[in-house]
C-alpha positions in Angstrom: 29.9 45.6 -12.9 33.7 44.9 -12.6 34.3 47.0 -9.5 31.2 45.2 -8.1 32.8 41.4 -9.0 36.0 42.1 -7.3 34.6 43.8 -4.0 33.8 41.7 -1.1 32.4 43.8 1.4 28.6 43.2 1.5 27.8 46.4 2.5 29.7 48.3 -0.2 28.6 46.1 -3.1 24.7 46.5 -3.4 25.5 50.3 -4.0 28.0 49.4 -6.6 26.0 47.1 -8.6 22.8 49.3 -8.1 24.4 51.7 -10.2 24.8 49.3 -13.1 21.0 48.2 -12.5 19.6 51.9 -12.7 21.1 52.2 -16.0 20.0 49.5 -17.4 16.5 50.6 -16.4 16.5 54.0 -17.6 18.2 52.5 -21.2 15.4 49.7 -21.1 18.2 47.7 -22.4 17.2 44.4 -20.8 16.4 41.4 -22.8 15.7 38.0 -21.8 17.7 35.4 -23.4 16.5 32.5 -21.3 13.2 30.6 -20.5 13.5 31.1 -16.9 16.6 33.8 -16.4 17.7 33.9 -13.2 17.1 37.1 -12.1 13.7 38.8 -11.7 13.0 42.3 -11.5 9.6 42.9 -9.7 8.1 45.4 -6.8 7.3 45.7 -3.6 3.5 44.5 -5.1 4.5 40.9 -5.9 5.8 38.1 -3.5 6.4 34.9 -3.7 3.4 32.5 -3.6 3.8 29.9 -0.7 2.6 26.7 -2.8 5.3 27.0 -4.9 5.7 24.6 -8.1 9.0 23.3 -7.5 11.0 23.1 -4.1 14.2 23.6 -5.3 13.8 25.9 -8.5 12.4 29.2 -9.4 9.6 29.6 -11.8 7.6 32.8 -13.2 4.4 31.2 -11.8 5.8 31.2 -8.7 5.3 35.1 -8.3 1.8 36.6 -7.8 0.2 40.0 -6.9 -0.2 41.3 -3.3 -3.1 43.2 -2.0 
């Protein structure tokens, strides 16, 4: 996560940081601490729903199921 905060080339960060994600998915190690943290981890199955609650902020409700 510290090479990834100091690199500013936006090609060669996703790949760094995706290496600190994958761990944390294969340790389960993620716990909210927040109401509404600010990063969600979903699949390609949701999107966002276009009548969303708020304009300006993110909320869990906004995210729904595709077909």
């Amino acid at each position: 996560m510290d090479l990834g905060a100091v690199e500013f080339d936006q090609e060669k960060r996703p790949p760094i940081y995706q290496k600190g994600i994958d761990e944390g998915v294969k340790m389960k190690d993620t716990l909210p601490v927040a109401y509404r943290p600010p990063v969600f981890v979903h699949s390609k199955n949701v999107k966002i729903n276009d009548n969303a609650l708020s304009p300006i902020d993110i909320d869990v409700n906004d995210f729904v199921w595709s077909n």
